[in-house]
C-alpha positions in Angstrom: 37.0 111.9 218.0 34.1 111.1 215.6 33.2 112.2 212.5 29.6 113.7 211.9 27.9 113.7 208.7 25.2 116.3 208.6 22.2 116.9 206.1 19.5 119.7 206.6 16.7 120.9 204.9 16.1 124.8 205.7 12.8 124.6 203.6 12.8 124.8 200.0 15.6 125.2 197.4 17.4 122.0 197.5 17.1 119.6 194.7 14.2 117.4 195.1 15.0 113.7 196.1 12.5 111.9 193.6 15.5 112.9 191.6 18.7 112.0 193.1 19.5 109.3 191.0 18.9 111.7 187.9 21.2 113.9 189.6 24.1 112.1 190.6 24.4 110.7 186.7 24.1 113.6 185.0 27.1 115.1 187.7 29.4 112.2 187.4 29.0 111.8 183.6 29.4 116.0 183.4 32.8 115.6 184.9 34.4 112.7 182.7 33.5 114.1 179.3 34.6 117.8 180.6 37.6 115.8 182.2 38.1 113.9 178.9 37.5 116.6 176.5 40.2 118.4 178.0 42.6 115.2 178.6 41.7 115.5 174.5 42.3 118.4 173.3 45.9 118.6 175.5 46.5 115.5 173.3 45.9 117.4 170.1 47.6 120.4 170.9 50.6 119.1 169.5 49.1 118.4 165.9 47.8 121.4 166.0 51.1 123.6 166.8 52.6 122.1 163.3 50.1 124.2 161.7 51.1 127.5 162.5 53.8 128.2 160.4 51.5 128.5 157.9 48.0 129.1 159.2 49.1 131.6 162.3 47.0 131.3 165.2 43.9 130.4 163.7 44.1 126.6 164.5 44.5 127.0 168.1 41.6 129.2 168.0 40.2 126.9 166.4 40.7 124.1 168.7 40.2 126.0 171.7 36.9 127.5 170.5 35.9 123.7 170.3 36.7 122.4 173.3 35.5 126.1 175.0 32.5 125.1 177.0 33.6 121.6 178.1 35.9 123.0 180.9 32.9 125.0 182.5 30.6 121.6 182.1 33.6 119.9 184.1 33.6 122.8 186.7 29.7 123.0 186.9 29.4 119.1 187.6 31.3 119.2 190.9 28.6 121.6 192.7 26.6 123.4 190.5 22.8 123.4 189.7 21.7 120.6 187.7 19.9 122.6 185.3 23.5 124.2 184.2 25.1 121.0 183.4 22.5 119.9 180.3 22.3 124.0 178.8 26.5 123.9 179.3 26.2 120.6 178.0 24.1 121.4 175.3 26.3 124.9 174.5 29.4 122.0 173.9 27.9 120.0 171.5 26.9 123.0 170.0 30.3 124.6 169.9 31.9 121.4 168.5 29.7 121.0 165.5 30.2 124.4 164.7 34.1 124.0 164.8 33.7 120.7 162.8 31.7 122.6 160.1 34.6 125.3 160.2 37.5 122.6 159.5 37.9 123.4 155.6 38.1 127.5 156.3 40.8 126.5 158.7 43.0 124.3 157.0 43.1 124.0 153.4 44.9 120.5 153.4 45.8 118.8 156.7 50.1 118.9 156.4 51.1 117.0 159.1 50.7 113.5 157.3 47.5 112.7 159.8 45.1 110.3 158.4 42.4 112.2 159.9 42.0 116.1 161.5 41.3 116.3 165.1 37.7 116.9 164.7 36.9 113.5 163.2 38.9 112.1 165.9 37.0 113.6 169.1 33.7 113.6 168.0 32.5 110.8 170.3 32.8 114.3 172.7 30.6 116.1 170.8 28.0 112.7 170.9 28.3 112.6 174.5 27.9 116.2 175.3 24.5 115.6 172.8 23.1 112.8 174.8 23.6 114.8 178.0 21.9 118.1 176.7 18.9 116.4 175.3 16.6 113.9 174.7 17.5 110.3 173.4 15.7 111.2 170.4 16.9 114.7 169.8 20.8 113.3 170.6 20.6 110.5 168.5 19.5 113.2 165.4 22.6 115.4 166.4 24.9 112.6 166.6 24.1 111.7 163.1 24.4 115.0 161.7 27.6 115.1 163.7 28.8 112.2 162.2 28.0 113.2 158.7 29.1 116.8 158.5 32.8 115.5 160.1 32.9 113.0 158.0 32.6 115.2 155.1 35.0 118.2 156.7 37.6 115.8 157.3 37.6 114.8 153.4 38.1 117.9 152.6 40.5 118.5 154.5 42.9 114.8 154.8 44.8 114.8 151.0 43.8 111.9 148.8 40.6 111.6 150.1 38.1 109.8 147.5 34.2 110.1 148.0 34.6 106.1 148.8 36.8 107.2 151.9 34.0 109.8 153.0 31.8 107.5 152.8 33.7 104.6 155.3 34.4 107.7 157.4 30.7 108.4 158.0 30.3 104.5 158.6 32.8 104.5 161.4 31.8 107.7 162.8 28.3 106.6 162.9 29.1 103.0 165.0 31.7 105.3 167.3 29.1 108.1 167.7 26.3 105.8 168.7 28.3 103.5 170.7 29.6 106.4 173.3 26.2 108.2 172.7 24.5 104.6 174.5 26.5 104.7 177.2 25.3 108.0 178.2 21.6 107.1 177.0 21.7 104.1 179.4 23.0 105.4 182.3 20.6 108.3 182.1 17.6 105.8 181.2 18.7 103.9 184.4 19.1 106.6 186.4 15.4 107.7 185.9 14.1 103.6 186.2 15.7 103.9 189.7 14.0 107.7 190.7 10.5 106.1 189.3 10.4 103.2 191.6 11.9 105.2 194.3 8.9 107.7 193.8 6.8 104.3 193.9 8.2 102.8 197.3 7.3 106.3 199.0 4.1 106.3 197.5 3.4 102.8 198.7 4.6 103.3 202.1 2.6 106.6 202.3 -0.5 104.5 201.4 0.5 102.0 204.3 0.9 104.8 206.8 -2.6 106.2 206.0 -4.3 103.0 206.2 -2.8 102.1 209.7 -3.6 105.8 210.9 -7.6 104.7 209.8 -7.3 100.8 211.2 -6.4 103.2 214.8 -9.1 105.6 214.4 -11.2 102.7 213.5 -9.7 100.7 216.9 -10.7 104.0 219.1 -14.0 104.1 218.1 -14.6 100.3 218.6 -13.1 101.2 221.7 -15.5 104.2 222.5 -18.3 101.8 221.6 -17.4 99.0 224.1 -16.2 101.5 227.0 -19.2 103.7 226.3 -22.2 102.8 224.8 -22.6 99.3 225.8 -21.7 100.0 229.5 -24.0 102.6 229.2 -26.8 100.2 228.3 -25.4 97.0 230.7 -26.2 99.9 233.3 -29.2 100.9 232.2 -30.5 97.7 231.7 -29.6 96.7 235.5 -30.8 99.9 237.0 -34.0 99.7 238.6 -35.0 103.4 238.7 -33.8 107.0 237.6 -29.8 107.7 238.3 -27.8 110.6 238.4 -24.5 108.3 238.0 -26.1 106.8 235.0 -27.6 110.2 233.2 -23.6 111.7 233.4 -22.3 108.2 232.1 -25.0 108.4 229.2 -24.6 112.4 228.4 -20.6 111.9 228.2 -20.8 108.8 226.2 -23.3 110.9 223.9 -20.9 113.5 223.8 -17.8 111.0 222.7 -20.0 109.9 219.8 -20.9 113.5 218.3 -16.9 114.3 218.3 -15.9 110.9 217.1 -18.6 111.6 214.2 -17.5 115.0 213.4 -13.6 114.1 213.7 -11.8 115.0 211.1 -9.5 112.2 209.0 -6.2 112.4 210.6 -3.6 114.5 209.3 -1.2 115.0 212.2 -0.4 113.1 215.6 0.3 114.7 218.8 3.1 113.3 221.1 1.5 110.6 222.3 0.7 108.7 219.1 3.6 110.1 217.4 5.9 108.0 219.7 3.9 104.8 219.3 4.0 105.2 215.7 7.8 105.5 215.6 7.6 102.4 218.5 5.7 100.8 215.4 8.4 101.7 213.2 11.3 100.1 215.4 9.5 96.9 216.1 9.3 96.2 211.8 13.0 95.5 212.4 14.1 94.6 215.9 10.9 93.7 218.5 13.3 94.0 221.2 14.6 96.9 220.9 12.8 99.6 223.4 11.8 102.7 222.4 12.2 105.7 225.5 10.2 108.6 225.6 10.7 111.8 227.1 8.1 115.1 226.4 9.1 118.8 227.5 7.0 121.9 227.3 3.7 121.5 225.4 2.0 119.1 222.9 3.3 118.4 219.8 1.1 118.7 216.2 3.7 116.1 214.1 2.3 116.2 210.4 1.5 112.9 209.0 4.2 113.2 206.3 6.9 114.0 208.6 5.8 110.9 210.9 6.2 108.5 207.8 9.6 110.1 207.1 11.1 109.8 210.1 9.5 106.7 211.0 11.2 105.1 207.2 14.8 106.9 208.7 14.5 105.2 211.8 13.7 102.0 210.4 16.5 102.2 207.9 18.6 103.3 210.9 17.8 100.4 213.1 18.3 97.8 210.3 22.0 99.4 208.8 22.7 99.0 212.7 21.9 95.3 213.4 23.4 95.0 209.5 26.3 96.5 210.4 27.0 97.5 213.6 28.5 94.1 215.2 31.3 93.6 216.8 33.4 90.7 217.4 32.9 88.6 220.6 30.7 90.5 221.8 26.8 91.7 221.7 25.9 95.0 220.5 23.6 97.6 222.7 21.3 99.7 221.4 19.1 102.4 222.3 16.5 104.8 220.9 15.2 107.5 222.6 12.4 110.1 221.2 12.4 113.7 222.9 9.3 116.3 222.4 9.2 119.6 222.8 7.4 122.6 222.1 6.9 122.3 218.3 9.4 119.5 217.5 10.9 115.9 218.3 13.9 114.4 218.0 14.7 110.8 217.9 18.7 109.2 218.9 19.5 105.8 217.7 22.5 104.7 219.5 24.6 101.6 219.6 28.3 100.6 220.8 29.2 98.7 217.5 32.0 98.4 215.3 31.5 101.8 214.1 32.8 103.2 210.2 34.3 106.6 208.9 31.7 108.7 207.5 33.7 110.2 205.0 34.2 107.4 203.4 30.5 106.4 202.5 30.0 107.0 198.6 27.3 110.5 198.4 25.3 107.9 196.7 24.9 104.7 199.4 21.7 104.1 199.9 21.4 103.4 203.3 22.7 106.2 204.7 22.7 109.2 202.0 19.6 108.1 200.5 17.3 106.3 202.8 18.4 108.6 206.7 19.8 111.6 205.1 18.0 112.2 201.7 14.5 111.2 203.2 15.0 113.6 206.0 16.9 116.5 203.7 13.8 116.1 201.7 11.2 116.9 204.6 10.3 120.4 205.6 11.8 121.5 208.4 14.0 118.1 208.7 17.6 117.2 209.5 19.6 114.3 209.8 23.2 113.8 211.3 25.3 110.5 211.1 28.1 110.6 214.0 30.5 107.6 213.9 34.1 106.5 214.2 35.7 103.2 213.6 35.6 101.3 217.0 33.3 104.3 218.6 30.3 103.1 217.8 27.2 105.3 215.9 24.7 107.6 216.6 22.3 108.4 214.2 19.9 111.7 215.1 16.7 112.7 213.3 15.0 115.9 214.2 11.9 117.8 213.0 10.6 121.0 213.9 7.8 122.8 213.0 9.3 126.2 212.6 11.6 124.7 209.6 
């Protein structure tokens, strides 16, 4: 039995694909510092518990007050919005300065023979949950003041502690804040680099798309000129007197020209130049691979947008196959069939090959989750499904509809 992976678009809602990168950084670095901070504080319980003989509950509170939002960040990362992850983020950072600034109410000296409380020790969290939240610039300012203010806290707090020893302890915090609050700067930065020239390639291929559409309406009306207006004239120069044949050749030709002037620039294609543009699209990467067509109920209006999306699928689709697909001592078929109905199209890529386990295809591959599934979750009224099994062979479906 085969495995389907399945991506739809039921209009709007979904998170935008220009920023998918963006996205799937800010999740995966969401769930290790939640992970981590509470990996952390677990490792500082103990510590802490030696305290309360004297201090009661209040440095449990204290910890836990902390470490209070990173759970929810952890939680929020798996499936959440994106917006909750930087203002949970943001609410972390936020919650760990303030506990760092509390650290001298809580403990008067630091008993346990520690050469540093807890807060100085996990503040690389409270650095990473800053660069998540907000801008390079505005994290970099918290980090500092971060660094600083536990610095300080944890003199007051660690016995024997001379202003020379605050003073290596805001060094040290400085080079640990910044070096953790890098990583999480440079994955981000990276992350958007990638979205940008993304954003670009559609762009690009958009621009292609439009051209060709206006090299075709340019072709048809070389074509009407040829067919029409000089046959008109070859027949009018050979005639030898008035002709009925020849006035109805000249009034339809006549006709041609005033709706080829007055045509409007092409937006959408009906069924019949939808299929050769996706027959265009196919032949990019394999010129022998045919391209069936099959057309039920009435015409089809396919929006220009939605051509160039499906056409990039199916041209992604045809080239993972031939990249991937092949099996051993033996050649690979393949088959792509287009079906229009009233309103909508759907297009089958289908091949025999070696076949692979959907499930285990990271959300972030390219390919298949970017490139088939992304572009077409992204598309009004678009949806994408991926059926495959190791051994079984693929087959990739893309459908649009104009109802959504």
């Amino acid at each position: 039995m085969t495995t389907a992976v399945q991506e739809r678009t039921p209009g709007t809602g979904d998170s935008d694909l220009s920023l998918a990168a963006t996205d799937q950084i800010l999740r995966r670095l969401g769930m290790v510092i939640g992970v981590g901070a509470m990996i952390v504080m677990m490792l500082e319980l103990p510590a802490v518990l030696v305290q309360q003989e004297n201090l009661s509950v209040w440095p449990e509170v204290h910890l836990v007050g902390a470490y209070l939002l990173f759970a929810p960040l952890a939680a929020v990362s798996v499936g959440g919005p994106v917006t909750a992850i930087r203002r949970i983020a943001a609410g972390a950072a936020m919650c760990y300065s303030v506990a760092t600034v509390l650290t001298p109410l809580v403990y008067s000296v630091v008993s346990i023979g520690s050469f540093a409380s807890w807060p100085y020790r996990g503040l690389a969290l409270g650095a990473m949950a800053a660069g998540l939240a907000w801008s390079a610039r505005i994290a970099i300012g918290c980090t500092a003041v971060l660094a600083v203010a536990t610095s300080v806290s944890n003199g007051l707090v660690v016995p024997d502690s001379s202003a020379w020893d605050v003073v290596g302890d805001i060094t040290r915090a400085l080079g640990v804040g910044a070096l953790f609050l890098w990583c999480v700067i440079y994955a981000r930065t990276a992350a958007d680099r990638v979205d940008r020239e993304k954003t670009e390639q559609r762009t690009r291929a958009a621009t292609v798309a439009a051209t060709a559409a206006r090299e075709r309406e340019g072709a048809r009306f070389a074509a009407l000129i040829h067919d029409g207006v000089l046959s008109t004239l070859l027949e009018a120069s050979r005639a030898t007197g008035s002709s009925a044949v020849l006035r109805d050749q000249a009034a339809r030709t006549l006709d041609q020209l005033e709706q080829a002037r007055g045509a409007p620039e092409i937006d959408h294609l009906d069924a019949a130049a939808a299929v050769e543009f996706l027959r265009a699209a196919v032949r990019e990467v394999d010129t022998g691979l045919e391209v069936r067509a099959a057309r039920r109920g009435a015409d089809l209006s396919l929006p220009m947008e939605a051509a160039q999306a499906l056409g990039a699928a199916l041209s992604e689709a045809v080239r993972n196959s031939l990249r991937h697909a092949g099996a051993a001592g033996r050649e690979v078929r393949r088959t792509v069939s287009v079906a229009i109905a009233t309103g909508g199209i759907r297009v089958v890529l289908t091949d025999d090959g070696a076949g692979f386990d959907p499930a285990r295809i990271p959300v972030d591959r390219m390919g298949i989750a970017g490139s088939i599934l992304g572009r077409m979750r992204a598309l009004a009224g678009g949806a994408a499904f991926v059926e495959s099994a190791p051994g079984a062979g693929t087959v990739v479906t893309l459908v649009w509809g104009s109802d959504g």
